[in-house]
BALOBA-1460 file (C-alpha; in Angstrom, 3 decimals):
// residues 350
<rec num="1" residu="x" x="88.703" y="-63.361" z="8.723"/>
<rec num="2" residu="x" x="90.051" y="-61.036" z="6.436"/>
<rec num="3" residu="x" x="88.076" y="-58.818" z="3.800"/>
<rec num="4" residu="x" x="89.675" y="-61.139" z="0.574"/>
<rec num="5" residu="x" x="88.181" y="-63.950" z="2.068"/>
<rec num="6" residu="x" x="84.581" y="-63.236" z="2.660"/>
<rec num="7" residu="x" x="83.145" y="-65.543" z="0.070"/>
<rec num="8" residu="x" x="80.592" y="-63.720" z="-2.397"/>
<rec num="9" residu="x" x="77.154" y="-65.319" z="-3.152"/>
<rec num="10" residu="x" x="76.485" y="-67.080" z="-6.496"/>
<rec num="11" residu="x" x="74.280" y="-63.785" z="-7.683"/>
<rec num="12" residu="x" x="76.989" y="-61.338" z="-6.951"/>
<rec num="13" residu="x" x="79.305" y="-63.137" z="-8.473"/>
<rec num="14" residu="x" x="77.414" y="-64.016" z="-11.807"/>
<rec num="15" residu="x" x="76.514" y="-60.248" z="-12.004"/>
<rec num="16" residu="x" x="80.844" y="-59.679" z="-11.628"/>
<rec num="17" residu="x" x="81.093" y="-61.605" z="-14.008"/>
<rec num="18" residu="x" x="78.734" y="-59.797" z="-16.627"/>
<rec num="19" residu="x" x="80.300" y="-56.737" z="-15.515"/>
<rec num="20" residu="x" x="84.144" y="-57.628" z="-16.330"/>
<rec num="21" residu="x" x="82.674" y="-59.200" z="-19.785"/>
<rec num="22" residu="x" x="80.964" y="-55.704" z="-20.615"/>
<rec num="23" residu="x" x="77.434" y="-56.662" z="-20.106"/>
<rec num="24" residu="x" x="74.998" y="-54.711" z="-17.884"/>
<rec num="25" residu="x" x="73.865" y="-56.706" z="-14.604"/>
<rec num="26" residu="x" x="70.487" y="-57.862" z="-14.579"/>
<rec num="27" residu="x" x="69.123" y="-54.976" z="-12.296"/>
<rec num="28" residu="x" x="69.629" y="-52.253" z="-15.379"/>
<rec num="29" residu="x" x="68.387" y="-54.562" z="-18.255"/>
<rec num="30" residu="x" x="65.188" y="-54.933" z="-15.657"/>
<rec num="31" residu="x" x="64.561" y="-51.401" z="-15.352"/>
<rec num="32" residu="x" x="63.592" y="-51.133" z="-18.842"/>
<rec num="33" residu="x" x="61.548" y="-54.109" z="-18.776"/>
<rec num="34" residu="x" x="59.846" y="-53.082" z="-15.688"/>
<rec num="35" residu="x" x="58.996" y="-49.523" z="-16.954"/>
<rec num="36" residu="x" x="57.307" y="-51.557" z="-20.302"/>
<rec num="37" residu="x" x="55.263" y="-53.757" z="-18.125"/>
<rec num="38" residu="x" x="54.019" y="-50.690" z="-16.002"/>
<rec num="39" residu="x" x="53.130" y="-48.788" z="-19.307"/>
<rec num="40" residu="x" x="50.962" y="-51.463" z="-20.760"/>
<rec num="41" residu="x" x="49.689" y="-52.054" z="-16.900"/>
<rec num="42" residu="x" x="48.491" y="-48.347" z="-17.456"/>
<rec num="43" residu="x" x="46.893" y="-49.343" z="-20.708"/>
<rec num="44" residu="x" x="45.396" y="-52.327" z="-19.464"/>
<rec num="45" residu="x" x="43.986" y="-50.440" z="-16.709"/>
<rec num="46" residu="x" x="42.119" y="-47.083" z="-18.705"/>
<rec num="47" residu="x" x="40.728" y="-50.597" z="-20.907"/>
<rec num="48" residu="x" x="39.152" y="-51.765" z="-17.553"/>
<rec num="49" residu="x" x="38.600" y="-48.427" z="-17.055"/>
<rec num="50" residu="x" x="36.688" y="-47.107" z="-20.155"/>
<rec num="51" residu="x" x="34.791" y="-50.612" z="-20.474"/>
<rec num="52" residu="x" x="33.531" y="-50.465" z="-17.021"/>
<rec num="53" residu="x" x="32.213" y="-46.937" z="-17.292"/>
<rec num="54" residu="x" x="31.281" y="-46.660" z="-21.025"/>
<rec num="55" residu="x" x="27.517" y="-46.778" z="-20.541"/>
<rec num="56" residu="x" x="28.019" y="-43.287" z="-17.995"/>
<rec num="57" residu="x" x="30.685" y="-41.795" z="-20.662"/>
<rec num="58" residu="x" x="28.005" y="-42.152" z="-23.379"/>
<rec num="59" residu="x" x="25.311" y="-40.967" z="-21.609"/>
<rec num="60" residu="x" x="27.649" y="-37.682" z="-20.618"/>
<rec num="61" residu="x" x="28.613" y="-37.120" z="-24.466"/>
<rec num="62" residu="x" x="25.458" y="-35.125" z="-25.617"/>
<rec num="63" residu="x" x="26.249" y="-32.809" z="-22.523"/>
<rec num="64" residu="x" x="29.744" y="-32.439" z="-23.565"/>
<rec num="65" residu="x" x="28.867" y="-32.027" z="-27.179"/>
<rec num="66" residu="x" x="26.262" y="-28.852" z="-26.418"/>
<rec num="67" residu="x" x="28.995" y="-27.752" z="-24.240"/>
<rec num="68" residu="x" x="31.491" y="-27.315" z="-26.993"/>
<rec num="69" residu="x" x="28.554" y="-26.509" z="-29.184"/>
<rec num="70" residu="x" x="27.313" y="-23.317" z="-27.139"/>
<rec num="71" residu="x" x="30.243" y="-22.461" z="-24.984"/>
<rec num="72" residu="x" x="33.419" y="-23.235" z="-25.985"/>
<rec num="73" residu="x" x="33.180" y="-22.587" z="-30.054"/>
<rec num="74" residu="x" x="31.586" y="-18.979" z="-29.647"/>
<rec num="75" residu="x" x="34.617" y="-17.846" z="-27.394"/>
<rec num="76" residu="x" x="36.231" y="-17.748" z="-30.815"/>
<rec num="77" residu="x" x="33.933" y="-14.839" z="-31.981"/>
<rec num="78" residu="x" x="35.609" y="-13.135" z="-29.408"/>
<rec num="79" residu="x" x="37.852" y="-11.568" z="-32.221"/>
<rec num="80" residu="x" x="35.031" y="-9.692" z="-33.110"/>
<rec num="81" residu="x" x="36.016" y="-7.534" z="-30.256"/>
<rec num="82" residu="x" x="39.085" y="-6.129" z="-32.420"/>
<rec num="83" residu="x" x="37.369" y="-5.510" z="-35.731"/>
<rec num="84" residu="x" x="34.473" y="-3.357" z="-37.021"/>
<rec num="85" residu="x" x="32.465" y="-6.299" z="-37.982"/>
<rec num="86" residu="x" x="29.656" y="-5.705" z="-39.696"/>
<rec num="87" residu="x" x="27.583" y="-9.469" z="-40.701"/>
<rec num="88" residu="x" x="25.779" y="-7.952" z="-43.987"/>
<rec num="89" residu="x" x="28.724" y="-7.923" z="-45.666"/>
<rec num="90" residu="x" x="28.181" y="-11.459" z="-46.388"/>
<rec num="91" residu="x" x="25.305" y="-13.826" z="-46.878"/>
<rec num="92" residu="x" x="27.109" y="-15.859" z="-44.106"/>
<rec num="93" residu="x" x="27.931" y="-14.441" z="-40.723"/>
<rec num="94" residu="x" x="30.566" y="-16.627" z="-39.924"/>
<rec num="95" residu="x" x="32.467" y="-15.268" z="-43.148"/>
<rec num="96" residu="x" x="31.752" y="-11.825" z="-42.193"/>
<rec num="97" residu="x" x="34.240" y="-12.089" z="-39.473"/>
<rec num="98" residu="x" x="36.683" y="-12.620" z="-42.319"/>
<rec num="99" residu="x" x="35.915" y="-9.731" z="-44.137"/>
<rec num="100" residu="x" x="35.541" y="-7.306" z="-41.579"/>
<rec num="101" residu="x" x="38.191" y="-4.166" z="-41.102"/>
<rec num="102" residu="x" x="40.469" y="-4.799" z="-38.008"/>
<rec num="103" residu="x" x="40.357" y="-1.924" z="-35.690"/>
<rec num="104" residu="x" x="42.666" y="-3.352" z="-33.347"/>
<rec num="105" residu="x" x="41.901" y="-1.425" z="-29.455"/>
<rec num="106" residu="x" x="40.055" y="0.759" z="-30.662"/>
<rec num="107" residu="x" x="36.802" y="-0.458" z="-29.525"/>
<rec num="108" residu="x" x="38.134" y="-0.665" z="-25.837"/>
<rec num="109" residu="x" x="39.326" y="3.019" z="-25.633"/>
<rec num="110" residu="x" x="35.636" y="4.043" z="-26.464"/>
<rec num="111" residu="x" x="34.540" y="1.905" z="-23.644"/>
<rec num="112" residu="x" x="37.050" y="2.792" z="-20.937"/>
<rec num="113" residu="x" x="35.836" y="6.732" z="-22.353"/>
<rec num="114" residu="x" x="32.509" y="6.180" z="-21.775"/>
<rec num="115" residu="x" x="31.255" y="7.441" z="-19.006"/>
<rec num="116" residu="x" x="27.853" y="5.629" z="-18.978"/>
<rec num="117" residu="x" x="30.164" y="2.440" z="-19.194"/>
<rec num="118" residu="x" x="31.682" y="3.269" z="-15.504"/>
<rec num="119" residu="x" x="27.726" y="3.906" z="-14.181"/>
<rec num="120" residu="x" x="27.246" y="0.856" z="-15.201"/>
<rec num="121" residu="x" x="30.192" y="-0.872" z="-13.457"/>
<rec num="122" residu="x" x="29.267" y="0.891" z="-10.164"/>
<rec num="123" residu="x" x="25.411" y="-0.279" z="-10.035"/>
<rec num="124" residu="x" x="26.488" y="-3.869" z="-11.144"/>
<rec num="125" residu="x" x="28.893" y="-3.920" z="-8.082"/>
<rec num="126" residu="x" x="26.626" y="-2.208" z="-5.849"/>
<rec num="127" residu="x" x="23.800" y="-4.675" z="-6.808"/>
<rec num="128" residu="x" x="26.435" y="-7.684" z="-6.296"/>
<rec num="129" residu="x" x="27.393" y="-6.424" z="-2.760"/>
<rec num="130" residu="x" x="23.683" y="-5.971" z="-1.487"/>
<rec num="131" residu="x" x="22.594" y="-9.570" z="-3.308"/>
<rec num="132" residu="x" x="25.896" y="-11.439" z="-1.806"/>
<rec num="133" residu="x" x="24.932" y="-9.240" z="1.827"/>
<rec num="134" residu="x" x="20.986" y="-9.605" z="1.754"/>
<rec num="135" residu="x" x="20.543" y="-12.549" z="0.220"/>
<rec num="136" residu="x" x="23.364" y="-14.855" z="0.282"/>
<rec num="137" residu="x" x="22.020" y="-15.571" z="4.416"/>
<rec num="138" residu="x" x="18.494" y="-16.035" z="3.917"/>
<rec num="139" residu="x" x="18.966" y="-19.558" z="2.071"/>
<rec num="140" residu="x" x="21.092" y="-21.011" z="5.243"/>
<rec num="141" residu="x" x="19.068" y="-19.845" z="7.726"/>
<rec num="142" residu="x" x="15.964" y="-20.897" z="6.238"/>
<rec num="143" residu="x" x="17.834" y="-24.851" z="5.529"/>
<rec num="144" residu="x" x="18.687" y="-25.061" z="9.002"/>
<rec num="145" residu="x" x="14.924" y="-23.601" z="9.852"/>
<rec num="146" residu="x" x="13.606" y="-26.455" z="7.985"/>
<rec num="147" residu="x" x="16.463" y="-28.784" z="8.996"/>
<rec num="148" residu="x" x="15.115" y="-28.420" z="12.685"/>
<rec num="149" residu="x" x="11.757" y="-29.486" z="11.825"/>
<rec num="150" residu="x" x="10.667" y="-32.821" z="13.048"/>
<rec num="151" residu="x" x="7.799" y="-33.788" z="11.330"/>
<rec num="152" residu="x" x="8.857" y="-34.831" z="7.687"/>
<rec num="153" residu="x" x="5.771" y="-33.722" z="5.990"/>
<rec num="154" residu="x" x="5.905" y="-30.760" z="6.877"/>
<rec num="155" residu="x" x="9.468" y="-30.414" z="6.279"/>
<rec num="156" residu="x" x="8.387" y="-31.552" z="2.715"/>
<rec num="157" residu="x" x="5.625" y="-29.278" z="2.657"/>
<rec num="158" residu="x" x="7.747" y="-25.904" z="3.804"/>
<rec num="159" residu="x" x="10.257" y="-27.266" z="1.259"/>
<rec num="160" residu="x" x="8.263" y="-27.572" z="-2.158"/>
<rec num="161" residu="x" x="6.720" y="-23.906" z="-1.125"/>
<rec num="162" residu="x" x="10.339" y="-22.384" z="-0.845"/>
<rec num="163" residu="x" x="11.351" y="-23.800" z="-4.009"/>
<rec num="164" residu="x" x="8.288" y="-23.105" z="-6.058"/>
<rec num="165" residu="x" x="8.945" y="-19.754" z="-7.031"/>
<rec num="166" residu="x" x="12.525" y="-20.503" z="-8.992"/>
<rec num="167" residu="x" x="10.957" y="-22.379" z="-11.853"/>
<rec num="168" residu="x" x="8.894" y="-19.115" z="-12.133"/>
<rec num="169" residu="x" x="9.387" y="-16.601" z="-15.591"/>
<rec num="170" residu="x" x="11.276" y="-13.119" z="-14.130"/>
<rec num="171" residu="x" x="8.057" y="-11.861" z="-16.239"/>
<rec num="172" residu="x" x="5.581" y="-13.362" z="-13.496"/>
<rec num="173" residu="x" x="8.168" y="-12.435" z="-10.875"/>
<rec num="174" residu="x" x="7.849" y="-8.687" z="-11.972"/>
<rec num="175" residu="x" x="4.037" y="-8.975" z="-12.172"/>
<rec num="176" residu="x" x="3.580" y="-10.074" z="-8.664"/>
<rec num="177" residu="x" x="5.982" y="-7.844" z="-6.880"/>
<rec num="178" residu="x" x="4.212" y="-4.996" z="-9.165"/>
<rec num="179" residu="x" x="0.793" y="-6.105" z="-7.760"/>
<rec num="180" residu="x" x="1.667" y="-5.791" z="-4.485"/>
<rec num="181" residu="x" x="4.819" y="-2.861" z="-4.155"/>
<rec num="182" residu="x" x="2.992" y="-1.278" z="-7.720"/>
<rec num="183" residu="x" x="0.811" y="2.006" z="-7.457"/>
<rec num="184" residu="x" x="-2.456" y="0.062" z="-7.799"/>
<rec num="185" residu="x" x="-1.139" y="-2.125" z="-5.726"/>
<rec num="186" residu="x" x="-2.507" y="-4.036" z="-2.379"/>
<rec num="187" residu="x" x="-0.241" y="-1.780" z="-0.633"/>
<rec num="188" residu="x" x="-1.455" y="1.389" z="-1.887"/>
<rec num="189" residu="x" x="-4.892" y="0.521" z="-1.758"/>
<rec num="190" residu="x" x="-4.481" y="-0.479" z="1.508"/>
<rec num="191" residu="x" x="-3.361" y="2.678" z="2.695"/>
<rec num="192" residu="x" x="-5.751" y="4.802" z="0.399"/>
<rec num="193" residu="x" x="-8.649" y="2.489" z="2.189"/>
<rec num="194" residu="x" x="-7.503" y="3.696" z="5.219"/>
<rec num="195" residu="x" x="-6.990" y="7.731" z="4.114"/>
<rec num="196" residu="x" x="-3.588" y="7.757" z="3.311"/>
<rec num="197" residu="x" x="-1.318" y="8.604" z="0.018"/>
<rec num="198" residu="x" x="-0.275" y="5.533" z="-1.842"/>
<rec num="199" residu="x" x="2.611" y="4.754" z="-2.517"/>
<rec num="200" residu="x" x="5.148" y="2.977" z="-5.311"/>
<rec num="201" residu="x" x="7.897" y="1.358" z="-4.732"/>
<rec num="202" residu="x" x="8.233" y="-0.008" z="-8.217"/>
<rec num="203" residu="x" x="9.106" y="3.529" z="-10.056"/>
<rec num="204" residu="x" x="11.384" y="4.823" z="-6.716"/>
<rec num="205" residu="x" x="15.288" y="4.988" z="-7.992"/>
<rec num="206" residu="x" x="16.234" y="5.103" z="-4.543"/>
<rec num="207" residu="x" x="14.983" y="1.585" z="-3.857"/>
<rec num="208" residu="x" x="14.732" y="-0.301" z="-6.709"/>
<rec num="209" residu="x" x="18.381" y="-1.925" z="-5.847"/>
<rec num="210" residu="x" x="16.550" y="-3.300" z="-2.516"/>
<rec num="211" residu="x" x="13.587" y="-3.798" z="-4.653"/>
<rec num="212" residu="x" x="15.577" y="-6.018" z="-7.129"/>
<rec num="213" residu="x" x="17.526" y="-7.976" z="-4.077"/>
<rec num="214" residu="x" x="13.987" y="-8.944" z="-2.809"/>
<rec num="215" residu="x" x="12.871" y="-10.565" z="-6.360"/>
<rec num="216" residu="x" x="16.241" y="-12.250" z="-6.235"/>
<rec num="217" residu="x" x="15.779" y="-14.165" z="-2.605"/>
<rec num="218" residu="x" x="12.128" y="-14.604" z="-3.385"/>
<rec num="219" residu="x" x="13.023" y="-16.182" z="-6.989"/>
<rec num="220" residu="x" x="16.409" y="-17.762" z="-6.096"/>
<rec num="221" residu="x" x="16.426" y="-18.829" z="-2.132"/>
<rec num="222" residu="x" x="15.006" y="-22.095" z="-2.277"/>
<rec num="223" residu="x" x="17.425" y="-23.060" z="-4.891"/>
<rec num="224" residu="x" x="19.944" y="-22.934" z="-2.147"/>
<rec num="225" residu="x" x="18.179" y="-24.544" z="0.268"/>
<rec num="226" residu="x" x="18.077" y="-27.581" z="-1.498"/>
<rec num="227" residu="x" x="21.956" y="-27.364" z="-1.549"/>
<rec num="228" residu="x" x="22.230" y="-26.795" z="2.024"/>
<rec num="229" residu="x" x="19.867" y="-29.276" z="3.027"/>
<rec num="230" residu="x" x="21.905" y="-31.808" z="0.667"/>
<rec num="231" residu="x" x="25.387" y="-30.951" z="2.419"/>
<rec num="232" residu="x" x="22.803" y="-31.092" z="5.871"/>
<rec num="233" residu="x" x="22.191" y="-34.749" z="4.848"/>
<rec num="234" residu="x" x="25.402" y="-35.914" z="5.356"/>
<rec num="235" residu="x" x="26.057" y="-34.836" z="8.720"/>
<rec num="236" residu="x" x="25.901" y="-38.193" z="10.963"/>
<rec num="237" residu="x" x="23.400" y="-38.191" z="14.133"/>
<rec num="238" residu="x" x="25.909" y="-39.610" z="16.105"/>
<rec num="239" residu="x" x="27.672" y="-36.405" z="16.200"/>
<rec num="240" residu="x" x="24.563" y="-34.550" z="17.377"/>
<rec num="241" residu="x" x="24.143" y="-36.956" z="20.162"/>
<rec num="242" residu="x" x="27.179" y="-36.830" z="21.795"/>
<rec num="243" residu="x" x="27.211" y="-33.162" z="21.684"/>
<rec num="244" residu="x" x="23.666" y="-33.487" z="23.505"/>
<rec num="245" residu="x" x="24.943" y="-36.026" z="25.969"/>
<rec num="246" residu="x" x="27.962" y="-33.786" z="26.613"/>
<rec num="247" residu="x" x="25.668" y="-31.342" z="27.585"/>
<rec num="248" residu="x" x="25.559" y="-28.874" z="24.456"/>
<rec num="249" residu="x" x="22.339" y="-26.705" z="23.620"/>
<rec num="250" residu="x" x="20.907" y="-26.229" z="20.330"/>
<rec num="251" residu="x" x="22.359" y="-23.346" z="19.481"/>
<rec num="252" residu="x" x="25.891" y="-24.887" z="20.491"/>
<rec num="253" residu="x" x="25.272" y="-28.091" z="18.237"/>
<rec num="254" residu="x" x="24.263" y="-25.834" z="15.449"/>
<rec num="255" residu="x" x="27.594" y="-23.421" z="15.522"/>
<rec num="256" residu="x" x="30.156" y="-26.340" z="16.087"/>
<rec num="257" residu="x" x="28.426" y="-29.341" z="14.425"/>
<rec num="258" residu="x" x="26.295" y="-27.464" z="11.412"/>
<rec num="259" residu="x" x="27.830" y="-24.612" z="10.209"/>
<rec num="260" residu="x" x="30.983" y="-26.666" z="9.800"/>
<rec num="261" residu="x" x="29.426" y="-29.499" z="8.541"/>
<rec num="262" residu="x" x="27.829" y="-26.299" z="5.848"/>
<rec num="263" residu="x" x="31.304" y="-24.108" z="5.594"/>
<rec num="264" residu="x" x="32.978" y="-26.309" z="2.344"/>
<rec num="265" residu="x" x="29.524" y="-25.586" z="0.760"/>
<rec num="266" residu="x" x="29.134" y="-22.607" z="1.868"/>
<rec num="267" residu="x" x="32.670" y="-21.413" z="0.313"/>
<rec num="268" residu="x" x="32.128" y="-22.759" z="-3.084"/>
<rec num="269" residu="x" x="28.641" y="-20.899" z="-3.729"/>
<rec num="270" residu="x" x="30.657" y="-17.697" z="-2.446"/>
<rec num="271" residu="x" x="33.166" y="-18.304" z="-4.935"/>
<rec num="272" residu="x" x="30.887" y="-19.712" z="-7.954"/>
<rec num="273" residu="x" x="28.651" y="-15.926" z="-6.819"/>
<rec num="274" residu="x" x="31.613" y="-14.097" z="-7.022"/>
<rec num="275" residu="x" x="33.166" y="-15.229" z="-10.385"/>
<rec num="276" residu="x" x="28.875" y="-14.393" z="-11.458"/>
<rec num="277" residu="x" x="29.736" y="-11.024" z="-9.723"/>
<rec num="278" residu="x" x="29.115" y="-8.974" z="-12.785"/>
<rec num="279" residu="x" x="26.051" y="-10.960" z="-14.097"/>
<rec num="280" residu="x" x="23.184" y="-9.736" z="-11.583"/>
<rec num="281" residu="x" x="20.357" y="-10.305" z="-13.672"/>
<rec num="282" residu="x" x="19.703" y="-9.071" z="-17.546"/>
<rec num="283" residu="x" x="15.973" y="-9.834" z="-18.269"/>
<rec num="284" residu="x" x="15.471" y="-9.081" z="-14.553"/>
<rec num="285" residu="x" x="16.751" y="-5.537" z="-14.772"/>
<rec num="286" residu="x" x="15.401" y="-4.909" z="-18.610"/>
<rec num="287" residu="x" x="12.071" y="-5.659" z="-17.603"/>
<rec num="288" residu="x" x="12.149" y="-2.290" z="-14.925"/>
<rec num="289" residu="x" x="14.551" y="-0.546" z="-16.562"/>
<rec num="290" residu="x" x="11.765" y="2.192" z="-18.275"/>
<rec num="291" residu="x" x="9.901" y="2.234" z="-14.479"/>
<rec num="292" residu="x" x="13.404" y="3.685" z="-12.669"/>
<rec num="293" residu="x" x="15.334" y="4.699" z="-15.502"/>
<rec num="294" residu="x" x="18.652" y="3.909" z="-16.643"/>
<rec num="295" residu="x" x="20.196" y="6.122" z="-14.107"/>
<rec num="296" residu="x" x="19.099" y="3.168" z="-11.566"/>
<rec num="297" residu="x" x="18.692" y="0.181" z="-13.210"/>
<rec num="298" residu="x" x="21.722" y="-0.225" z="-16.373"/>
<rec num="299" residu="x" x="24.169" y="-2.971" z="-15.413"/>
<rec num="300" residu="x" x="26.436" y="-4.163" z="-17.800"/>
<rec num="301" residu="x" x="24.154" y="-6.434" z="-19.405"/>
<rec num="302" residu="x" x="21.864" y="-3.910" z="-20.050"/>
<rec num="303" residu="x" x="25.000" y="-1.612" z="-21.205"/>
<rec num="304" residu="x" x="25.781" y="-4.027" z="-23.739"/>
<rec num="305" residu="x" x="22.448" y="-4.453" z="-25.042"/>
<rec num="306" residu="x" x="21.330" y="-0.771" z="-25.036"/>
<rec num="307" residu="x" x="24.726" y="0.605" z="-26.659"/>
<rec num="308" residu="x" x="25.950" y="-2.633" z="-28.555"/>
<rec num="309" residu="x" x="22.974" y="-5.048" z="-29.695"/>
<rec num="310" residu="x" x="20.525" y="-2.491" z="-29.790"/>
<rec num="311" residu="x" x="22.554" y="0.670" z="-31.593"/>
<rec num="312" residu="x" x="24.137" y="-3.248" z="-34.205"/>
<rec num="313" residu="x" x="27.593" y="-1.860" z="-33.186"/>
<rec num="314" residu="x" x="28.412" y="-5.970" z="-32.362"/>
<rec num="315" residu="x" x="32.738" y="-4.672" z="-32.125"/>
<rec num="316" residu="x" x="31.630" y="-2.473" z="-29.291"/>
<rec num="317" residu="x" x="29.296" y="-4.985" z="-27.593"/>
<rec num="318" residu="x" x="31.796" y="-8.286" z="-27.898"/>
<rec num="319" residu="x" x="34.079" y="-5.769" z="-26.902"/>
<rec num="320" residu="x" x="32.463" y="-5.196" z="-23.370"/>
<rec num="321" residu="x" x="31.675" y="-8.577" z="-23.132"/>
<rec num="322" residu="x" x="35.537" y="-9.606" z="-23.416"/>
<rec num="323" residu="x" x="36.018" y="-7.013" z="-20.799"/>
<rec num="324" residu="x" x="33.425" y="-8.381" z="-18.543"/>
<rec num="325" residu="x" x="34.111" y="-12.418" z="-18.692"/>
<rec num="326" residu="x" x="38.478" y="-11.202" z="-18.136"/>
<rec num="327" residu="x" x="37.241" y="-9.732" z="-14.559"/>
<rec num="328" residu="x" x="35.352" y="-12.558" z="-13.981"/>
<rec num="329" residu="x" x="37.569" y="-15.123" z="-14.688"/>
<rec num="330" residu="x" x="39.532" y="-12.783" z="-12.374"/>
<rec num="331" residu="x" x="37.701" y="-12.798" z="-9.359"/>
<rec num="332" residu="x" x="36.744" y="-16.455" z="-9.167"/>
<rec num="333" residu="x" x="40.352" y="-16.547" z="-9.378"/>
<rec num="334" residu="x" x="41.028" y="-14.517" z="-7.154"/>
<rec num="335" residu="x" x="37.896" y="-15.821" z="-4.296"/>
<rec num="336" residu="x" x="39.061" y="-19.632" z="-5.103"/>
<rec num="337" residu="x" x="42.770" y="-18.489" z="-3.944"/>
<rec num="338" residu="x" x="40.932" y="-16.555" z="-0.563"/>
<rec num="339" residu="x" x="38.877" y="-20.104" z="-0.143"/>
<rec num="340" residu="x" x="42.604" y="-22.129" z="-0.085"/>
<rec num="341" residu="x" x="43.661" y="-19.759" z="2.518"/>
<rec num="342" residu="x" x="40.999" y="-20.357" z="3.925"/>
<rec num="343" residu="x" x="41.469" y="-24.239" z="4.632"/>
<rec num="344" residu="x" x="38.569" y="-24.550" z="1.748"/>
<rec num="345" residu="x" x="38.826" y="-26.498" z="-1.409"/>
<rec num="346" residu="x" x="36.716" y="-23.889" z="-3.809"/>
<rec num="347" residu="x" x="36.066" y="-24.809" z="-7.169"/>
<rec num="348" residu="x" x="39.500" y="-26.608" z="-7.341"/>
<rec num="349" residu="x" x="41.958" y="-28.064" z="-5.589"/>
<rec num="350" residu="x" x="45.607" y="-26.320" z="-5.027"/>
């Protein structure tokens, strides 16, 4: 049979028809018609949506509000940075900013040629790299420790006594650690009880950046032992059986079964630490900083307290501040991109 004769079907011939007389065929006039009904589909859906989860969306909106409140509004004092602002010439700080000279860079060419600035910057990196070294460890080795405990009371027990010390004040932290490392310490009575010189470790510059580490994983490390122990949690027995019933040891279930299970955690606290790199402790630091001196002890923090708060020059201050949060936004960048290659998720996704 030839090509002419192959009979069409009644729909291609109807839609021929609309064709010759002008018309679109029904396929185009349904395309618009089917991109309507998946746009109120999408409206019907975020109605089902927002109804079903209301209750949860209005118990997150006083969060959000001191969010905006606290966080996000003040970033727009950061223009403070750029002008000489001084807040007594008005009744009203807020309309100080307004009347306030612009001074345009000049308050960041006095920090980039300040010395003392670039002291600080090397002790807060220096302090960073021995806290993310000597500390960052100690919380996953003690949450598999405690992991590997049978007895659940005493899991509980160990648990509670880790995590005790990080609801305490870094005023009481200070006051222990100064009545045992202090001069009239137990230490150095101790060793004058015995005949020899005391010692104290609380006014040496030479140690105080170990010194400060140790407040930080006696303060801080049970804090991440709950996280491990969380991300611990959801590791399945099953897996830990069949690794025994292949024959694995303990130490071979914990480096192929654990640690992975910990490694996605693991990465985003090394990230979250990172983009925190240049925040190592203000009240911490302030409250030693006339034992050691600042030679030893002035971070940025400190830097921006001593030569900006303190001295009312708020320009200079908001203008080290701008500096610092731009290098931290920087290197959580910058760690969240090393997590990717990684294989990691980080803080976000790709």
């Amino acid at each position: 049979m030839s090509h002419s004769t192959v009979p069409r079907s009644r729909a291609g011939a109807r839609a021929g028809e609309k064709a010759q007389d002008g018309n679109p065929p029904d396929g185009a006039a349904a395309e618009p018609a089917a991109g309507s009904a998946r746009h109120g589909a999408g409206k019907q859906a975020f109605r089902l949506r927002f109804r079903r989860d209301r209750t949860l969306i209005l118990m997150t909106l006083p969060a959000v509000a001191l969010l905006l409140v606290f966080t996000y509004i003040p970033v727009l004092g950061n223009v403070v940075a750029f002008q000489d602002y001084d807040p007594y010439l008005s009744d009203n700080g807020f309309v100080a900013i307004f009347e306030s000279p612009w001074t345009g860079l000049e308050n960041f060419q006095r920090i980039f040629a300040d010395s003392q600035f670039w002291h600080a910057v090397q002790n807060t990196f220096v302090l960073f790299f021995l806290q993310l070294v000597l500390y960052f460890p100690i919380p996953v080795a003690l949450a598999l420790l405690i992991n590997s405990v049978v007895r659940p009371r005493v899991r509980a027990v160990a648990q509670a006594v880790m995590y005790l010390p990080h609801f305490f004040s870094w005023v009481l932290v200070v006051t222990v650690f100064q009545q045992i490392f202090g001069g009239a310490g137990i230490i150095a009575q101790t060793l004058r009880r015995h005949g020899h010189q005391g010692i104290d470790l609380m006014t040496d510059p030479g140690i105080f950046k170990f010194l400060v580490t140790a407040e930080g994983v006696w303060k801080d490390a049970g804090w991440g032992i709950i996280v491990f122990l969380a991300a611990l949690a959801s590791v399945s027995p099953d897996l830990y059986e069949a690794a025994a019933m292949d024959g694995a040891g303990r130490w071979r279930r914990m480096w192929h079964i654990t640690l992975p299970a910990l490694r996605p955690v693991i990465a985003l606290l090394l990230v979250l630490r990172v983009g925190d790199a240049l925040t190592v402790g203000f009240e911490q630091l302030l409250l030693q900083r006339d034992a050691v001196g600042p030679g030893a002890s002035e971070v940025l923090d400190t830097y921006v307290w001593w030569n900006g708060i303190r001295n009312q020059d708020f320009g200079y201050a908001a203008a080290a501040g701008l500096i610092k949060g731009v290098v931290g936004l920087g290197l959580v960048l910058a760690a969240n991109k090393a997590a990717h290659l990684m294989g990691e998720q980080g803080v976000y996704e790709k």
